[in-house]
C-alpha positions as CSV (number, residue, x, y, z in Angstrom):
1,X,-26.2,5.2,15.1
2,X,-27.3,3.2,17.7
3,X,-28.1,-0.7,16.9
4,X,-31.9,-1.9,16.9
5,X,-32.7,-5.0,18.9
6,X,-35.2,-6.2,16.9
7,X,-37.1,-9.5,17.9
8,X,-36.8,-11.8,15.3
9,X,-40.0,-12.5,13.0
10,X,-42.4,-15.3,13.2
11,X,-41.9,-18.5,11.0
12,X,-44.2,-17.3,8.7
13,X,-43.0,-14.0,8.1
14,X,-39.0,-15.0,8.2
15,X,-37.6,-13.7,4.6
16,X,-34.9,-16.2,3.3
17,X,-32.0,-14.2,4.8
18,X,-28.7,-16.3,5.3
19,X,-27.3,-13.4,7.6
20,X,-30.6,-12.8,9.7
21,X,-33.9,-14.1,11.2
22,X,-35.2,-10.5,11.3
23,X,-37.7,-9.6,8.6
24,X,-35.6,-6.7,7.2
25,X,-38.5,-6.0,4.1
26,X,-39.3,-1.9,4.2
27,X,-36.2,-1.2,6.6
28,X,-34.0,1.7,5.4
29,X,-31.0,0.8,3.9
30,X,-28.9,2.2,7.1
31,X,-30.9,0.6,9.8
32,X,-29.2,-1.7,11.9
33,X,-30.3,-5.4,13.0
34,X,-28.7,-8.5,14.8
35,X,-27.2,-10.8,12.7
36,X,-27.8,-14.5,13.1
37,X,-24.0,-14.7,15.1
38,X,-24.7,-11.6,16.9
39,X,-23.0,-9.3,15.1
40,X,-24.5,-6.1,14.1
41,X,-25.2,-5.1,10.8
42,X,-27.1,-2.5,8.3
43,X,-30.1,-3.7,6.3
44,X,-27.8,-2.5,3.1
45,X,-25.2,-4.9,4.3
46,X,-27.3,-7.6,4.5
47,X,-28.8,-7.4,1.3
48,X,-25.4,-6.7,-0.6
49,X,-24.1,-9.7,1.0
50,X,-27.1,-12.4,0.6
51,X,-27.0,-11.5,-2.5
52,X,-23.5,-12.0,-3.5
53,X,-23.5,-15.1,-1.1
54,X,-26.5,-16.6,-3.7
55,X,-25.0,-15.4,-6.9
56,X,-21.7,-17.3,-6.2
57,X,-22.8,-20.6,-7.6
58,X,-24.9,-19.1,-10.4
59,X,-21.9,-17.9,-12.9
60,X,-19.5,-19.8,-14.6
61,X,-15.4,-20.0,-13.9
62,X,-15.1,-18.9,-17.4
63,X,-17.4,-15.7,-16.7
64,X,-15.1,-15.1,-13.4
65,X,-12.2,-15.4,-15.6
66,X,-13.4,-12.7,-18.1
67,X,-14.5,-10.3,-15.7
68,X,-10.8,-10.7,-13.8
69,X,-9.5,-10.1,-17.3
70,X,-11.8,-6.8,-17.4
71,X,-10.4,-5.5,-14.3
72,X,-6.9,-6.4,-14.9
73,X,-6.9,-4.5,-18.2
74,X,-8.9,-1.6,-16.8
75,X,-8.2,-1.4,-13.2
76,X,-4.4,-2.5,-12.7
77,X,-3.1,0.3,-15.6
78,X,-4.6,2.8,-14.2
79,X,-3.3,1.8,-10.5
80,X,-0.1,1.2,-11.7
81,X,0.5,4.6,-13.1
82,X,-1.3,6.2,-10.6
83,X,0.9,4.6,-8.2
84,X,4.4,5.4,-9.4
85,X,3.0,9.0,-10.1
86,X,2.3,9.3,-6.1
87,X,6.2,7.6,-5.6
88,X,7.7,10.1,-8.0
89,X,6.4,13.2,-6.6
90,X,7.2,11.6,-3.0
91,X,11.0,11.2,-4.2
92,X,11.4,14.0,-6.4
93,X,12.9,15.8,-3.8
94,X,15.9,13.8,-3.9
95,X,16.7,14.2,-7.9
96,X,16.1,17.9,-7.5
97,X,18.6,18.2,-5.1
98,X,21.3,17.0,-7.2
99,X,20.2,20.2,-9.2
100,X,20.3,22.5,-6.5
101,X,17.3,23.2,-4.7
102,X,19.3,23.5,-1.8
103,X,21.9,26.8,-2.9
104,X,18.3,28.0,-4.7
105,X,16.4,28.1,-1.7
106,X,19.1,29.3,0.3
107,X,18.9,25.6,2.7
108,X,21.7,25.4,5.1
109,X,22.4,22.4,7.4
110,X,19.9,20.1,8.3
111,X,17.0,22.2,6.4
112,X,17.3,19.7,3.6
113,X,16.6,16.0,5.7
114,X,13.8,18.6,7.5
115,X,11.9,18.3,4.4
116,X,11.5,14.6,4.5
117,X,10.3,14.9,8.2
118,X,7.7,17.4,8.0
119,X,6.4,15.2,4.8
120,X,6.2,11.8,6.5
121,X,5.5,13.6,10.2
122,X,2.3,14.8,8.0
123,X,2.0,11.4,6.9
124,X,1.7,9.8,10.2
125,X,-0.7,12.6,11.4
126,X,-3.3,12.2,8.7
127,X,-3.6,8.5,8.0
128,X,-5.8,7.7,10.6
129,X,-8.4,10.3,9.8
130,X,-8.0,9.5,6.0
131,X,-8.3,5.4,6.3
132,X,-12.0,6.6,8.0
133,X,-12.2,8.9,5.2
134,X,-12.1,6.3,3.0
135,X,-14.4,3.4,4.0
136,X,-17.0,6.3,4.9
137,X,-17.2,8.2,1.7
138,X,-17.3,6.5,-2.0
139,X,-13.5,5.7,-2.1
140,X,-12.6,5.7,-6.2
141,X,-13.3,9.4,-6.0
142,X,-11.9,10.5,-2.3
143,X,-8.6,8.5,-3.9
144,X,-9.2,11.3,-6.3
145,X,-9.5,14.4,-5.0
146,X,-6.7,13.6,-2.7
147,X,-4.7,12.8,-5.3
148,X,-5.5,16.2,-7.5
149,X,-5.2,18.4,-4.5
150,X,-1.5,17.0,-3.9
151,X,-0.1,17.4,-7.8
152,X,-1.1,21.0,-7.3
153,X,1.0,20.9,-3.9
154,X,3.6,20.1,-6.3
155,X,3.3,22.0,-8.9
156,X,3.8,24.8,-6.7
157,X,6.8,24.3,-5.2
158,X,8.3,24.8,-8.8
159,X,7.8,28.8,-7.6
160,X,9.4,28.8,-4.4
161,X,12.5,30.4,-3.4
162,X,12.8,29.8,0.7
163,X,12.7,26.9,2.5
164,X,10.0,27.8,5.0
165,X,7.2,27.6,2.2
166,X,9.2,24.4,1.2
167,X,8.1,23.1,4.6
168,X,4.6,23.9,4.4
169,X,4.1,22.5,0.9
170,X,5.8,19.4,1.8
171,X,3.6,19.1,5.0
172,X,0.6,19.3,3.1
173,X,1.5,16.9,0.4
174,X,2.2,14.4,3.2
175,X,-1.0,14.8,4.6
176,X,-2.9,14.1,0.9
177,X,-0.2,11.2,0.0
178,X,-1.1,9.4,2.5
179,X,-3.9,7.7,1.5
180,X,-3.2,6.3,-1.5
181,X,-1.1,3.0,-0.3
182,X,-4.0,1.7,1.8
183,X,-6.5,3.0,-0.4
184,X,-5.2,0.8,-3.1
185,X,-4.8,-2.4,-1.1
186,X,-7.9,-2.2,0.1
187,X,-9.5,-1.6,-3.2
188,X,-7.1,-4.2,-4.8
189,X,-8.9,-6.3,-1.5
190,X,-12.8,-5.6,-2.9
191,X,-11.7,-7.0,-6.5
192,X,-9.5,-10.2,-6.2
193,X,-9.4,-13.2,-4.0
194,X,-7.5,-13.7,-1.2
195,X,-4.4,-15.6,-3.4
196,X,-4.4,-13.1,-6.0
197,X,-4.2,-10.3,-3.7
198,X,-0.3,-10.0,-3.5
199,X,0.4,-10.4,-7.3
200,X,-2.4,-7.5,-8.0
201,X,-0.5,-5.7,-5.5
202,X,2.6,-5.8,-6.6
203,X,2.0,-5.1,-9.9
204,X,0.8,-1.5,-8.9
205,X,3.6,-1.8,-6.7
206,X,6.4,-2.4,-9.5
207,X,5.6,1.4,-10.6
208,X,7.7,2.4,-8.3
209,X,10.5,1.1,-10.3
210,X,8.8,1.3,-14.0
211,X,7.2,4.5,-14.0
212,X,10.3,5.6,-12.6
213,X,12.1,5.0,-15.9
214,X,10.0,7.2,-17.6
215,X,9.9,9.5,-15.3
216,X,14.0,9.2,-15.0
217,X,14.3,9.8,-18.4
218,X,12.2,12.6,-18.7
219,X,14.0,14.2,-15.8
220,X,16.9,13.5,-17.3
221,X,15.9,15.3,-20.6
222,X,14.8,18.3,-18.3
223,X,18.4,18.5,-16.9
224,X,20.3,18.1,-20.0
225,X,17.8,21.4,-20.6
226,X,18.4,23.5,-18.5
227,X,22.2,22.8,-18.6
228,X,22.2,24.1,-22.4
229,X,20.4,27.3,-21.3
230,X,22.1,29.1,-17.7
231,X,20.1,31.9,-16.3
232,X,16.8,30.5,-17.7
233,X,14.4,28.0,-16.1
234,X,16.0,26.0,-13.2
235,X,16.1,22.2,-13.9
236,X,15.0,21.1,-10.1
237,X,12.1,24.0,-11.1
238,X,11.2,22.2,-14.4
239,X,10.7,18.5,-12.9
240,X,8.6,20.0,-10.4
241,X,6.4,21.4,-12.7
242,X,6.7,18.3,-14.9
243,X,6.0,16.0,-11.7
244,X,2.6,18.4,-10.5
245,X,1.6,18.3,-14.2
246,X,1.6,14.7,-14.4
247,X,-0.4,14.1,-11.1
248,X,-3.1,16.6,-12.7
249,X,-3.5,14.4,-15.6
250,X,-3.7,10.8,-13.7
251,X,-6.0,12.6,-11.2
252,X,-8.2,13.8,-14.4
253,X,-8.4,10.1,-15.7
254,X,-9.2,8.4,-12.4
255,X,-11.9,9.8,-11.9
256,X,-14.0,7.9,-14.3
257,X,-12.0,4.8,-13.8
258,X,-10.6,4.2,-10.0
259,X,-13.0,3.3,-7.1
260,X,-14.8,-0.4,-5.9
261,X,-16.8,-2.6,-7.8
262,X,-19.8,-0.8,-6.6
263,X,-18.7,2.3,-7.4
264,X,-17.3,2.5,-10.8
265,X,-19.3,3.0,-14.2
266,X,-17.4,0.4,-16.6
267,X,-19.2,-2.5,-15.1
268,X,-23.2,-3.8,-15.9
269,X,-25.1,-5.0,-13.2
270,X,-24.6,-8.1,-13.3
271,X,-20.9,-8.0,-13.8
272,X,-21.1,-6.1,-10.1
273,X,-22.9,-8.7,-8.9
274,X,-20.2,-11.7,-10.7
275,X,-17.6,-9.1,-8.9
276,X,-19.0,-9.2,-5.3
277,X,-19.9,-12.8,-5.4
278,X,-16.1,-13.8,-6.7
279,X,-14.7,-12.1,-3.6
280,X,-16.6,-13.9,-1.0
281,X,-14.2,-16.4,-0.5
282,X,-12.1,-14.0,1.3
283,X,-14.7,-14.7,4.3
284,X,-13.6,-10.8,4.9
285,X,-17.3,-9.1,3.8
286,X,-18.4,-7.3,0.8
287,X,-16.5,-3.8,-1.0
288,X,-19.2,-1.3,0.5
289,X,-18.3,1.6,1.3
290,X,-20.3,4.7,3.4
291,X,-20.6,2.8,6.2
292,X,-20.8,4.5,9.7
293,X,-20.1,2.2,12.1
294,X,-17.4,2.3,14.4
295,X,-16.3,-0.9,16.7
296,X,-14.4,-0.2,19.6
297,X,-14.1,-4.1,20.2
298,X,-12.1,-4.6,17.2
299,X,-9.9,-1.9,18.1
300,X,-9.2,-3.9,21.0
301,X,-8.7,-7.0,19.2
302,X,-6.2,-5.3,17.1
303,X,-4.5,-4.3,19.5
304,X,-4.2,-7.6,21.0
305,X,-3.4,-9.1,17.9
306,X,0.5,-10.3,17.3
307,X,0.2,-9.8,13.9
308,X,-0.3,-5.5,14.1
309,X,2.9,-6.0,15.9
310,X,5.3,-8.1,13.1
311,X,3.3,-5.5,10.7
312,X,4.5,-2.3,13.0
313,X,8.1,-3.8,13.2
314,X,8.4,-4.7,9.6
315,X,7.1,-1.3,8.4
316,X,9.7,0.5,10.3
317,X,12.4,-1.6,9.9
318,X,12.1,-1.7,6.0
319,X,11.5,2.3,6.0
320,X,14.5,3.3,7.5
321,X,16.2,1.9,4.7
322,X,13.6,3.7,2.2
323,X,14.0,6.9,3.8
324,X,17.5,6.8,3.6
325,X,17.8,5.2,0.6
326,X,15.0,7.8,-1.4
327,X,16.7,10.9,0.6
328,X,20.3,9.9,0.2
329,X,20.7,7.4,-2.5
330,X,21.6,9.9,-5.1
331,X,24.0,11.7,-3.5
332,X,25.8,8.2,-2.1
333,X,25.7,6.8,-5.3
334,X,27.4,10.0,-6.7
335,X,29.8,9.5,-4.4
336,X,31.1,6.4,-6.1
337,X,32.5,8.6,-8.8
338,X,29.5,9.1,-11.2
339,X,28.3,12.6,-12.4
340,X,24.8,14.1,-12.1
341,X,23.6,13.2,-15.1
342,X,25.0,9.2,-14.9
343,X,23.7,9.0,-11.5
344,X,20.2,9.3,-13.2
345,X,20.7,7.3,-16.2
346,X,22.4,4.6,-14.0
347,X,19.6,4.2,-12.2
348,X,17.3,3.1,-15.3
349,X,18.9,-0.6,-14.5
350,X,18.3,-0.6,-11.0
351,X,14.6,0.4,-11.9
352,X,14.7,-2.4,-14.4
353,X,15.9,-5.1,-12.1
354,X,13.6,-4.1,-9.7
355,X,10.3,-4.8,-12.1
356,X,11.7,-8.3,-12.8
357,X,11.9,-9.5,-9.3
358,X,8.4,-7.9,-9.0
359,X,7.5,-10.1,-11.9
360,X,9.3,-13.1,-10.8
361,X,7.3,-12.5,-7.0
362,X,4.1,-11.6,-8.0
363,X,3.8,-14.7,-10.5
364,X,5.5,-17.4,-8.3
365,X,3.0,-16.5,-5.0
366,X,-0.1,-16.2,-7.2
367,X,0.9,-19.9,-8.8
368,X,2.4,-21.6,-5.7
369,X,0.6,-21.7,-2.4
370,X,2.5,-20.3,0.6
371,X,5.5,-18.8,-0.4
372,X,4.3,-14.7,-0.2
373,X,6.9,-15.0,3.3
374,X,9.2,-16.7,2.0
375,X,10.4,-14.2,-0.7
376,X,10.4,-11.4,1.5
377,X,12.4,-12.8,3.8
378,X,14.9,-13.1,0.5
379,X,14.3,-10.0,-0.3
380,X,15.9,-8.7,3.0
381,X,19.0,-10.7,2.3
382,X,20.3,-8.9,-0.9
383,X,19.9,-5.4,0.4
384,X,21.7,-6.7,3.8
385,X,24.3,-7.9,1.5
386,X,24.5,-5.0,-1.0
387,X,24.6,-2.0,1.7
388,X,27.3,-3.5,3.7
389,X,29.6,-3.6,0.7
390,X,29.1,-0.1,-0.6
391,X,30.0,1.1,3.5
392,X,32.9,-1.6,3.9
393,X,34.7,-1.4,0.4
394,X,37.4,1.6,0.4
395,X,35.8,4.7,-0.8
396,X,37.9,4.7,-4.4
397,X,36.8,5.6,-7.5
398,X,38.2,2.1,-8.7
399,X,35.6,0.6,-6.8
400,X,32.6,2.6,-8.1
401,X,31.3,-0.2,-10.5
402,X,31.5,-2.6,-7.7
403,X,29.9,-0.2,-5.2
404,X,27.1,0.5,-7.8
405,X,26.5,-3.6,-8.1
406,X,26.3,-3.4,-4.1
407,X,23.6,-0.3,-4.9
408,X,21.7,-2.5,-7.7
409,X,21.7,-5.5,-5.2
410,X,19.6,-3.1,-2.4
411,X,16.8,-2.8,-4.8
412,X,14.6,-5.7,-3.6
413,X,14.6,-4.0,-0.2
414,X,10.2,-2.6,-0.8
415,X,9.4,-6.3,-1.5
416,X,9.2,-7.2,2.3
417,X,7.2,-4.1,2.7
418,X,4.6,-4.2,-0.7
419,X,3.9,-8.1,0.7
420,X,3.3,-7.2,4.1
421,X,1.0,-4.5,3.0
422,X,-1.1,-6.9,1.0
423,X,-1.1,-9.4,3.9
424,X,-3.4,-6.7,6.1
425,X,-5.8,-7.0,3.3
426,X,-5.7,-10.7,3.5
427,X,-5.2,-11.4,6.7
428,X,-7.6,-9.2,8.0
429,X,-10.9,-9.4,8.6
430,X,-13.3,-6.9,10.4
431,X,-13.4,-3.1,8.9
432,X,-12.5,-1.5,11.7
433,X,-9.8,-3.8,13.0
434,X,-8.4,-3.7,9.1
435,X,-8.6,0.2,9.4
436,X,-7.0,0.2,12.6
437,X,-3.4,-2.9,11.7
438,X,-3.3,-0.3,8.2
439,X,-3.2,3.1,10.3
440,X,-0.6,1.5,12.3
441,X,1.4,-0.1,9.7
442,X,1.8,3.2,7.8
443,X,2.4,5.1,11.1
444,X,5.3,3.0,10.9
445,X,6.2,3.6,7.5
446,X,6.0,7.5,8.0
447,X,8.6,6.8,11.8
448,X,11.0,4.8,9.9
449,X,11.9,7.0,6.8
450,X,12.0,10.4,8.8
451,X,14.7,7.7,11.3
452,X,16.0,6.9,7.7
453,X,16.4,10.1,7.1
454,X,18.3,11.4,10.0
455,X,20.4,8.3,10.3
456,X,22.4,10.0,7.6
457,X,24.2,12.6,9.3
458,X,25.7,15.5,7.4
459,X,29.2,15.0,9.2
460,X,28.9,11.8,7.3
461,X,28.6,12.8,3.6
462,X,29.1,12.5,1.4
463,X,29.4,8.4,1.7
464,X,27.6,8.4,4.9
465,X,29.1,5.0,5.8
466,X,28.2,4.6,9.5
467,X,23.7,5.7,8.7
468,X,24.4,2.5,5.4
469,X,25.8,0.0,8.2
470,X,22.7,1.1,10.5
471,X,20.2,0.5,6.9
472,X,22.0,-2.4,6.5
473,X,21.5,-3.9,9.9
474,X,17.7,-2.9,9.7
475,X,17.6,-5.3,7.0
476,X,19.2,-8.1,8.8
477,X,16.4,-7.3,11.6
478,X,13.9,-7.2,9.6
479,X,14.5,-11.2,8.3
480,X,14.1,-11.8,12.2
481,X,11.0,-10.4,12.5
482,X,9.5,-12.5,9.1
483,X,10.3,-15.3,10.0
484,X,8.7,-15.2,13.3
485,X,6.0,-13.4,11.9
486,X,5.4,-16.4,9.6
487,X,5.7,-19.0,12.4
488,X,3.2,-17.4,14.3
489,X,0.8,-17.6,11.3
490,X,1.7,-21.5,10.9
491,X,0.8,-22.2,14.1
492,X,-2.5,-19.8,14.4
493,X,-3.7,-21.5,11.0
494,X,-3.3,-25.4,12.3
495,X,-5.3,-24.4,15.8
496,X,-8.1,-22.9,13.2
497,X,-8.0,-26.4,11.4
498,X,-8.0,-28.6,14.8
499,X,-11.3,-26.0,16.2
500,X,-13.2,-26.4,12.4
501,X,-12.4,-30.3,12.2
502,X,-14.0,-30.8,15.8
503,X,-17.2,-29.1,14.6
504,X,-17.7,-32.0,11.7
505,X,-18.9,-29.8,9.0
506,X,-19.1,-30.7,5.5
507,X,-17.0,-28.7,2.9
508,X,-19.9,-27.0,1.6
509,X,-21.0,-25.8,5.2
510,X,-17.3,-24.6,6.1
511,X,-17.3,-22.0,3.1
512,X,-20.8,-21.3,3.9
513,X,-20.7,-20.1,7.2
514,X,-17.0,-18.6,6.7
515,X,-18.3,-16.5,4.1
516,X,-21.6,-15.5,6.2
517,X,-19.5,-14.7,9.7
518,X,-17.1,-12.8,6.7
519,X,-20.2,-10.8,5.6
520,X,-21.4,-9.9,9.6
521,X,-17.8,-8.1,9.2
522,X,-16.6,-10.8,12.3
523,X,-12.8,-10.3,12.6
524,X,-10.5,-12.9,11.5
525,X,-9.5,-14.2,15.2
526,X,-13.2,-15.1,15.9
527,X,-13.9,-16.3,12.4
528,X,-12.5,-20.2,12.6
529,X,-13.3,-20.3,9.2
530,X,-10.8,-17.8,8.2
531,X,-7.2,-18.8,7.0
532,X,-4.2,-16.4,7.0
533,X,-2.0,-16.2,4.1
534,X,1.9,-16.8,4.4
């Protein structure tokens, strides 16, 4: 749609608009005007945004607090399963090869590490088209349908016996998957301010590691199964069916629950309104979604930007240890001496140890100012450590507990890459731009895990000790690139400071204006108002 050029209205007709001069009364929602910084905008825009932008000062901190409470009891639950349900069916693979999907499907050489290719090669492919997806259509219930249409992916492959349908399956579930990582940080974005954001994020994060108990165990249980009854009902069969099944059922729920303040049911007016008017802060806009503007300046801008590069770099770095780690890990760690079964229970305290440090993260950043970087620079340093002593020890079964300490130590590896996801949403201002850093970053992610996955090379196996000295170096990498990545941020923030002091605004101006240039959608470089997280 192309953008009206309408001449501002006299002094007598000027509506009190913070955002423009233009008398917007009678205009369609989805016409465009000139906002007062030049920036163009829809009528809806600007009346979601006045609005939220006058509301701010009208409720109470104790109302914000309840509503937050709402949303964390409500929202969060549902994310959180939701989330470990997408990471379980993602991984499943790898448990369902210690019960032979290989020999059942008749997979011979390097058919097996194909799979994980064609998924995340799916991944990559789809996640620009879906990111557009999702900030043009309502995005609780496109989150949805994705969702549903991959647990039947799933389900399905319980019934195959080849590995070329294997392929296709897994290609299509990569192309659904992919939208749920940045669908939920940018929905975890539209609800929480710009300091809670990596704490709400890594509590749907942490499924990874707690739903994966359950799911472990119920695995488990499904193996044990099928090992009292040969001939009948494969186990790597069952957990499919168990893992499509569960999908169905979050899918089911989510779509009553999941979507933007705007969007979902569970909230009154006015609690919308409290909900909109909390996030302004952010100086990154408003939650709306169904917008249909595309700008090809941010996409410059984000290309331009340093920080899409520390978030490409990061991404891939910290995925070519997931991909090995989620392909492999089972088989490595049952080559430490441990049986099928063991290898499954013994990773319950890995999944455990995991939550904690998500726990110990998530509650530390939200309470202490500036330290999101910090840990997952950390965070690199145990995996680093762990990985090069399960490929340097001598492979003896005498060493297996120790190797299996080095394994537990690896766990804190996703940290680097959960915070760095949450810093597009709060570094990033300007839709397009934030659609644009997000495709990339999970381009990356999809690149790095099929490398992780063909750094382990079946000559290798079955303790693949030169692809875990390659992970392990990834890792060390990886701490490079953070800690530049956080120096640039240090220095970007204090020239901010220096350009907003020489304007010699009062407080209440600054948040003003960075709050309406947020709401014009401006883009976090040309905001001076806007301060990146570290």
């Amino acid at each position: 749609m192309s953008a009206y050029t309408d001449k501002p209205a006299s002094q007598d007709e000027k509506t009190s608009h913070h955002l423009t001069q233009v008398d917007i009364s009678g205009y369609p929602d989805e016409k465009q005007v000139i906002a007062e910084n030049g920036n163009v905008v829809t009528v809806n825009e600007v009346n979601v945004a006045e609005e939220a932008i006058l509301a701010e000062g009208e409720f109470t901190e104790e109302e914000y607090k309840k509503l937050r409470r709402k949303v964390d009891m409500l929202l969060l639950p549902l994310m959180w399963v939701c989330y470990g349900i997408q990471q379980t069916d993602k991984t499943g693979l790898g448990t369902m090869n210690l019960y032979g999907v290989q020999k059942s499907t008749g997979m011979h050489g390097n058919q097996y590490s194909l799979l994980t290719v064609v998924f995340y090669s799916a991944y990559a492919l789809f996640e620009f088209p879906s990111n557009v997806i999702l900030q043009r259509f309502n995005m609780g219930k496109t989150l949805t349908i994705y969702m549903a249409i991959w647990g039947i992916i799933v389900l399905c492959q319980a019934f195959l016996h080849s590995w070329a349908p294997f392929m296709v399956l897994r290609f299509l579930q990569g192309a659904f998957e992919c939208t749920i990582s940045p669908g939920f940080n940018l929905i975890i974005a539209s609800w929480y301010t710009t300091r809670e954001h990596n704490a709400r994020s890594l509590v749907f994060q942490s499924a990874n590691a707690g739903w994966g108990v359950v799911v472990d165990l119920t695995m488990y249980g499904i193996g044990r199964a099928a090992e009292k009854n040969p001939g009948g009902f494969e186990a790597w069969r069952g957990i499919a069916v168990f893992l499509g099944g569960q999908t169905l059922l979050a899918a089911a729920v989510a779509w009553f629950m999941l979507g933007t303040p705007n969007e979902v049911r569970w909230l009154t007016k006015r609690e919308k309104l409290m909900a909109c008017a909390r996030v302004m802060s952010n100086n990154a806009g408003t939650d709306l979604t169904g917008r249909k503007t595309w700008k090809w300046d941010q996409v410059r801008e984000a290309f331009m930007d340093p920080v899409m590069y520390f978030q490409f770099v990061n991404a891939f770095l910290s995925c070519v240890c997931n991909g090995a780690i989620t392909t492999f890990g089972t088989v490595i760690n049952k080559s430490f001496g441990f049986t099928e079964s063991q290898v499954i229970l013994y990773s319950i305290p890995r999944s455990v140890v995991s939550v904690l440090w998500f726990v110990v993260v998530g509650y530390t950043t939200s309470k202490i100012k500036g330290t999101r970087m910090y840990f997952m620079m950390v965070s690199c340093i145990f995996p680093f450590t762990g990985l090069l002593m399960i490929a340097l020890l001598p492979s003896d079964v005498s060493y297996r507990w120790v190797k299996w300490g080095g394994y537990l130590m690896s766990v804190t590896f996703v940290i680097p890459l959960f915070s760095a996801w949450s810093l597009i949403s709060s570094n990033t201002a300007g839709r397009t731009k934030r659609s644009v850093i997000s495709s990339m970053c999970f381009i990356a992610y999809c690149t790095g895990n099929i490398a992780g996955s063909q750094v382990m090379k079946a000559k290798d196996a079955p303790h693949y000790i030169p692809g875990t000295i390659a992970i392990a170096a990834c890792m060390g990498g990886e701490f490079v690139t953070i800690l530049f990545w956080r120096l640039y941020l240090v220095w970007a923030n204090k020239r901010k400071a220096r350009t907003v002091a020489a304007m010699n605004l009062s407080q209440e101006e600054i948040e003003r204006k960075g709050q309406e240039l947020g709401a014009e959608d401006t883009t976090d470089m040309k905001n001076p108002f806007f301060t990146y997280s570290t």
